[in-house]
Structure formats: structure tokens, C-alpha cells
C-alpha positions in Angstrom: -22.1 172.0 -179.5 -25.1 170.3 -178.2 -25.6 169.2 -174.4 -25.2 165.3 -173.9 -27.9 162.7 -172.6 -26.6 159.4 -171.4 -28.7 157.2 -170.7 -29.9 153.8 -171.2 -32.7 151.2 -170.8 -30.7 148.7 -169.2 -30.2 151.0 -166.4 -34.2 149.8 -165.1 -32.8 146.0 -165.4 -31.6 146.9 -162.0 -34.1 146.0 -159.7 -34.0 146.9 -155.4 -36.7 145.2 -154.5 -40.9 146.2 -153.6 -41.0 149.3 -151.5 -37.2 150.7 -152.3 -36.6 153.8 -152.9 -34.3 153.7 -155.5 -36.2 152.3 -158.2 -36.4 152.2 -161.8 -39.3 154.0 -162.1 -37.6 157.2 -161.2 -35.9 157.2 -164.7 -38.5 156.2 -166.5 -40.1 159.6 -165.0 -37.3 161.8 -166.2 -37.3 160.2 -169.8 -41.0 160.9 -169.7 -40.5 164.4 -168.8 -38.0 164.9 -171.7 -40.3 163.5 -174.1 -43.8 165.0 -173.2 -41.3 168.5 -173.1 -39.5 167.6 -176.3 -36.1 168.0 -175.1 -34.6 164.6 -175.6 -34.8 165.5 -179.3 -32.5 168.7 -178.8 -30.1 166.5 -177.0 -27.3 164.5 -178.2 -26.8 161.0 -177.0 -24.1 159.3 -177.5 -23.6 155.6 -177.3 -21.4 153.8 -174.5 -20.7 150.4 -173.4 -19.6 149.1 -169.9 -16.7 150.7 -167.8 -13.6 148.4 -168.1 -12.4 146.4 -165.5 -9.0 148.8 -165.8 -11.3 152.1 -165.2 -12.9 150.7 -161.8 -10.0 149.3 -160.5 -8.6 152.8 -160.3 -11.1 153.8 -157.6 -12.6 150.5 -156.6 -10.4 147.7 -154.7 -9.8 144.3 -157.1 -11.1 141.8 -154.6 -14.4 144.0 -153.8 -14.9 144.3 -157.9 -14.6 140.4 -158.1 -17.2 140.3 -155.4 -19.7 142.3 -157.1 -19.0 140.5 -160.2 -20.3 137.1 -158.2 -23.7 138.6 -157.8 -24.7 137.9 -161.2 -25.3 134.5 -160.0 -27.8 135.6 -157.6 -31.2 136.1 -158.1 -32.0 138.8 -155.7 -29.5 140.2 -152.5 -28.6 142.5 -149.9 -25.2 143.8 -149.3 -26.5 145.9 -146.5 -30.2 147.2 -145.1 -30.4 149.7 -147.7 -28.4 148.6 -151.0 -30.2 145.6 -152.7 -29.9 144.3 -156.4 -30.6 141.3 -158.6 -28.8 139.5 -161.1 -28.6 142.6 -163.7 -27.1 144.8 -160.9 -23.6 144.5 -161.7 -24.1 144.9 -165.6 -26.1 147.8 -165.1 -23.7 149.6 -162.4 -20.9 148.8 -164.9 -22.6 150.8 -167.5 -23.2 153.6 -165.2 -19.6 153.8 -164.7 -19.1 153.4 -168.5 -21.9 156.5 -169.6 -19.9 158.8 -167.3 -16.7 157.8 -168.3 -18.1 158.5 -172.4 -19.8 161.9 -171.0 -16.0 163.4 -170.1 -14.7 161.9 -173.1 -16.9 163.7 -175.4 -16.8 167.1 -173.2 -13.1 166.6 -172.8 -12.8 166.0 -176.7 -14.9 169.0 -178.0 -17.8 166.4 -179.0 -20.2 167.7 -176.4 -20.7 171.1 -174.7 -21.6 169.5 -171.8 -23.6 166.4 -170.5 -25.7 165.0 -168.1 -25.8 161.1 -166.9 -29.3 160.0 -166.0 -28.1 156.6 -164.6 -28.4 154.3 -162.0 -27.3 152.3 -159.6 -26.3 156.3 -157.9 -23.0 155.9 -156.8 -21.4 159.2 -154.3 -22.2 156.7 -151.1 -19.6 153.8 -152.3 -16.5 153.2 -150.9 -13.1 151.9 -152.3 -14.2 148.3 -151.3 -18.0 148.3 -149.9 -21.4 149.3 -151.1 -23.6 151.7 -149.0 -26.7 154.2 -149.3 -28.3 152.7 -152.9 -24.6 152.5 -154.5 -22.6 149.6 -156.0 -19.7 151.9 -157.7 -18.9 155.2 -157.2 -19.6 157.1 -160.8 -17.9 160.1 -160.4 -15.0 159.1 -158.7 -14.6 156.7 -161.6 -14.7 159.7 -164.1 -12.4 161.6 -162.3 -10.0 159.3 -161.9 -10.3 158.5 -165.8 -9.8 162.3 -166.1 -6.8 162.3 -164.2 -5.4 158.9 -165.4 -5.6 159.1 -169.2 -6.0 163.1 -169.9 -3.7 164.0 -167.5 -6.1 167.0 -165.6 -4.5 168.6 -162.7 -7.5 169.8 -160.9 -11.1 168.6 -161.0 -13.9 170.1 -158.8 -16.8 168.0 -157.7 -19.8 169.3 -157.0 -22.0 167.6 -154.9 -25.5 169.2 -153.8 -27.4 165.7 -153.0 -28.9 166.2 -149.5 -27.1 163.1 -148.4 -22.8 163.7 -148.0 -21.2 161.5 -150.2 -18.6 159.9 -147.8 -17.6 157.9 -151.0 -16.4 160.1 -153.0 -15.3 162.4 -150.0 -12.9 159.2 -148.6 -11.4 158.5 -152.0 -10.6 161.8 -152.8 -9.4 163.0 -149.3 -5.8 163.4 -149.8 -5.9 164.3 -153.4 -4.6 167.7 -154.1 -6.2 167.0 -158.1 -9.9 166.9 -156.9 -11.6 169.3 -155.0 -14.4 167.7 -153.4 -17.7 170.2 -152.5 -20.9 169.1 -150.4 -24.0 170.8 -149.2 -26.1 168.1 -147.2 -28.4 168.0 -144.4 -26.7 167.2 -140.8 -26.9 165.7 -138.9 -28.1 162.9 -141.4 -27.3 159.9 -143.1 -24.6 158.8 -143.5 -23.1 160.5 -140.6 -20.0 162.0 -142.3 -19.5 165.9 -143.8 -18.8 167.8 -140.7 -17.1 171.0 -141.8 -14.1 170.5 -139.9 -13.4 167.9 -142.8 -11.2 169.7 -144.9 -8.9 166.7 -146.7 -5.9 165.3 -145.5 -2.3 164.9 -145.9 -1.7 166.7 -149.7 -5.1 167.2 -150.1 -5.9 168.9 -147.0 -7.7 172.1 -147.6 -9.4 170.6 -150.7 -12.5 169.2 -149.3 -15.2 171.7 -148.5 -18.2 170.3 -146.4 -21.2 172.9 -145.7 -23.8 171.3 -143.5 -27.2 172.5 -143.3 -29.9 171.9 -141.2 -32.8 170.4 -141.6 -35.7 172.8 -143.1 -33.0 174.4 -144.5 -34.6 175.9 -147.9 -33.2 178.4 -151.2 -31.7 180.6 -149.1 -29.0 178.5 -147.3 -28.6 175.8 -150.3 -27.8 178.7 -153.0 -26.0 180.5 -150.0 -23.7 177.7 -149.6 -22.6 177.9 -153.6 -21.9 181.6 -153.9 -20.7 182.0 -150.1 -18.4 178.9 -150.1 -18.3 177.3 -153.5 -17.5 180.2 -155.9 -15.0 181.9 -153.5 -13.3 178.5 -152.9 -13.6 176.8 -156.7 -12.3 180.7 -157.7 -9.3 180.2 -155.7 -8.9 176.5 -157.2 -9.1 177.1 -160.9 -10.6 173.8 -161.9 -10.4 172.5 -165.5 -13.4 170.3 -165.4 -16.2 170.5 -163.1 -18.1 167.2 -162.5 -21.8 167.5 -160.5 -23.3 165.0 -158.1 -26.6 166.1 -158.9 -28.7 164.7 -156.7 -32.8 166.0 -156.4 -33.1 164.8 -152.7 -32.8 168.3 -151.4 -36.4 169.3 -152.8 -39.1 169.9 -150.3 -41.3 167.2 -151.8 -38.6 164.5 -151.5 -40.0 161.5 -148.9 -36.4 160.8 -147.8 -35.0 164.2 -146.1 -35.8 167.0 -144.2 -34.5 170.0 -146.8 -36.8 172.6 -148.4 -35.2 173.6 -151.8 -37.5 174.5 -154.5 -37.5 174.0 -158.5 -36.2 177.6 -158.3 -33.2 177.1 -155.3 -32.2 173.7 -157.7 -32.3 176.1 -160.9 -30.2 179.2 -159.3 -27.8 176.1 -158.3 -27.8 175.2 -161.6 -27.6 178.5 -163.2 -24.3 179.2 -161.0 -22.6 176.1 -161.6 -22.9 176.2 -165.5 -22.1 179.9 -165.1 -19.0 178.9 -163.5 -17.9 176.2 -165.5 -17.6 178.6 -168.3 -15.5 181.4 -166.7 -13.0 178.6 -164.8 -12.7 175.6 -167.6 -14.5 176.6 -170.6 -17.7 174.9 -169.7 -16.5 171.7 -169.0 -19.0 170.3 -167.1 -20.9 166.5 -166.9 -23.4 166.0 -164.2 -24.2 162.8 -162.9 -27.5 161.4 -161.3 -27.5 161.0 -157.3 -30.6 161.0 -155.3 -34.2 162.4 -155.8 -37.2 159.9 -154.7 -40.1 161.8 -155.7 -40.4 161.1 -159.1 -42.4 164.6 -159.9 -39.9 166.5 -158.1 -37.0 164.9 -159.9 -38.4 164.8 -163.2 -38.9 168.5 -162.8 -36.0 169.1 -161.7 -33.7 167.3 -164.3 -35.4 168.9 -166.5 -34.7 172.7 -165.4 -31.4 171.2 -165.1 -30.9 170.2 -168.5 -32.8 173.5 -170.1 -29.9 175.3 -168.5 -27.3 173.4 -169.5 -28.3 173.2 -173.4 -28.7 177.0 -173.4 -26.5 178.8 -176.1 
């Protein structure tokens, strides 16, 4: 079975504004990458059309949906100082939700060995009923649920090494016994949450697993953190699908944070990740764009991420 590629060119349709971050460009880098290496022809990539109403509504409140749906008739706005759009915003965040939801299809279904989303709007920062941090809709909450909800798995593990915490997906999930939620951010940081006394609530309490580091934190701590904490912990779960947050922001070259992981720290990530995926749910694995603002950097990285995946 071949490793998946998701991605698509409406995805650069959404546009943040001059000067933002989170810009379309930083695609365009990692589909350049995959060409000029000629990986994107070793890949599968599947088709996929817009997440239905139904699928969002699962994670994402009605009445918040319905306003996000309204911006279409805006040319350009700002839901808060950092999370901007334009009128293609909502289509495009839509179809992020949708290529994710097609990546665990496919994996679930035996179509794909594995799969990796290169999409945007990102989406670990977004809440049940407000954008925040770059995100409109939060992507892997929406496959998870869609996981849950119409193949009936009992335990998913996310995996989330972007060097921001993804308070979305963490509040969502937080007393859900079926998802184990992982992080490894810098903190104290944006957005202020992942303190590793946050360990879930209610039924899911013990199934959220924050590991802060600080900043200048490099290989040593971030690979530390997923064979200290992760493996011991996901080993104890037995998860039947593993879903990544895979966000580049970590990388000592990225503009936005003050970690120090290396091509090599991102690539022993990887490497350990994939590895577990095999021994816990017979590779079921889809990762899923987050951060990663130097476009060199990133491209690299999704890249070294991607060879691993597709090895035999």
C-alpha cells in the first residue's frame, strides 16, 4: 500500500493578509519540495471534496458554523488579531476538514498505508465555537470524531508535536476516555494552556498528556518527551489509530518560537511515531499539517516526514 498525499490548490485560495504568517506560500514550498525530490509521484493522492455540514457539527457548535459560513460574503476579515481570511476562507477550511476526513477513510479502509494532509487553514488552536491562533476548524478533531462516529473506534491517540499547545483539540477532547490527547510545546507560550498538571477530566481524566518544554529546548528534550512520556503512556493505551498534529514550528529556524529541534530531532520523532503505529494499530496513522513558518524548514521537514512514512 502506498503512503497518501492530500492536498489541494484551493487550499492557497485562502488568503491572511500581507505580512501573515500563515500564508499560502508555505504549501506551495512543500509541493515544490516534493516535486524538485520526485516524491509526489511515489505518492498516492486521492481525491476529496468538502467536509459535510454533519462531520463539523460533531466537533464544531451549529451557530458558530453558520457564522463562518457568512464570511463568504466578505471580502477580507479578522475574527481575532491573529486569524484573518477572505472570502475563500470558509470553502477552503471546509476542504481541510474534508481531506482528513478522506485520509482515515482510505487508512481505515485498507486503501492507503498511511497519509499525510498538507492543508490549510491549520486547525489544533480552534475551539468548539471560536477561531484562534491561524485556525477556522479544528482538522483533527473532526477526523477523530468521524473515526469514532461512523467506524465505531474506541481509542484514538493524537499526537501533537507543534511548538504551540493545541488548546482546541485539548478542550474538545478533555473528558473523552476514546481520545488520548499528547503535546510537547514550548511554555510558557502562546496560547497559554498545556500545563502538565492537565491531565483530562471527568471520564477522560488521565487521557491528556501535556509535556512542556522550555524555550531553547532542542533534540534532546523533544525526542525525550516521545520515548519518556509518549511511548510508555500510548503503550499503556493501546490505540487503534494514531492521528499527528504535525506541526514544523518547533525547528530552530522557525521565526515564530523559541525551540531548537533539528531536521534530525523532527525525523527521530517521526521515525518513533511510525514505528509505533505499527506495533499498536497496524500502522494506522494520518498526519495532519499544523504550524511551520519558515518555508525551508518546513519543506524539509515534510519531506523527511513523508520519506519515512512511504518506507516499505
Amino acid at each position: 500500500m502506498a503512503t497518501g498525499f492530500l492536498y489541494h490548490p484551493d487550499f492557497l485560495r485562502h488568503e491572511t493578509g500581507p505580512g501573515h504568517p500563515e500564508r499560502k506560500e508555505r504549501l506551495a514550498a512543500i509541493v515544490e519540495k516534493l516535486n524538485r525530490e520526485k516524491m509526489l509521484e511515489r505518492l498516492s493522492q486521492p481525491g476529496f471534496g468538502p467536509a459535510s455540514l454533519e462531520a463539523l457539527a460533531r466537533v464544531h457548535d451549529i451557530d458558530y458554523l453558520n457564522f463562518l459560513a457568512k464570511t463568504e460574503t466578505k471580502g477580507f476579515f479578522a475574527l481575532d488579531p491573529d486569524t484573518t481570511g477572505c472570502r475563500q476562507s470558509w470553502q477552503a477550511a471546509k476542504l481541510a476538514a474534508g481531506a482528513v476526513i478522506k485520509a482515515v477513510e482510505e487508512v481505515h479502509g485498507g486503501n492507503l498505508k498511511n497519509a499525510f494532509c498538507a492543508v490549510r487553514p491549520p486547525g489544533h488552536h480552534a475551539e468548539r465555537d471560536r477561531a484562534m491562533g491561524f485556525c477556522l476548524m479544528n482538522n483533527i478533531a473532526v477526523a477523530a470524531e468521524h473515526l469514532k462516529e461512523v467506524f465505531g473506534y474506541l481509542r484514538i491517540l493524537i499526537v501533537d508535536w507543534d511548538a504551540h499547545h493545541g488548546n482546541g483539540t485539548q478542550h474538545i477532547f478533555y473528558a473523552d476516555p476514546k481520545v488520548f490527547y499528547y503535546s510537547s510545546h514550548q511554555h510558557p507560550f502562546y496560547p497559554g494552556t498545556g500545563a502538565a498538571f492537565e491531565t483530562g477530566e471527568k471520564e477522560g481524566k488521565g487521557t491528556t498528556l501535556n509535556v512542556p518544554l522550555a524555550a531553547g529546548s532542542g533534540d534532546a528534550e523533544f525526542v525525550g518527551a516521545v520515548e519518556e512520556k509518549l511511548l510508555p503512556a500510548a503503550k499503556n493505551y493501546k490505540p487503534e489509530f494514531i492521528l499527528v498534529s504535525a506541526g514544523f514550528d518547533a525547528h530552530r529556524a522557525d521565526p515564530l518560537t523559541g525551540l531548537n529541534v533539528s531536521d534530525r530531532g523532527f525525523g527521530k520523532a517521526s521515525r518513533l511515531v511510525a514505528d509505533l503505529a505499527e506495533k499498536e494499530c497496524g500502522g494506522k496513522l494520518v498526519s495532519v499539517l499544523e504550524g511551520g513558518y519558515n518555508l525551508e524548514a518546513l519543506a524539509r521537514s515534510v519531506h523527511n516526514h513523508l520519506k519515512i512514512l512511504s518506507e516499505e
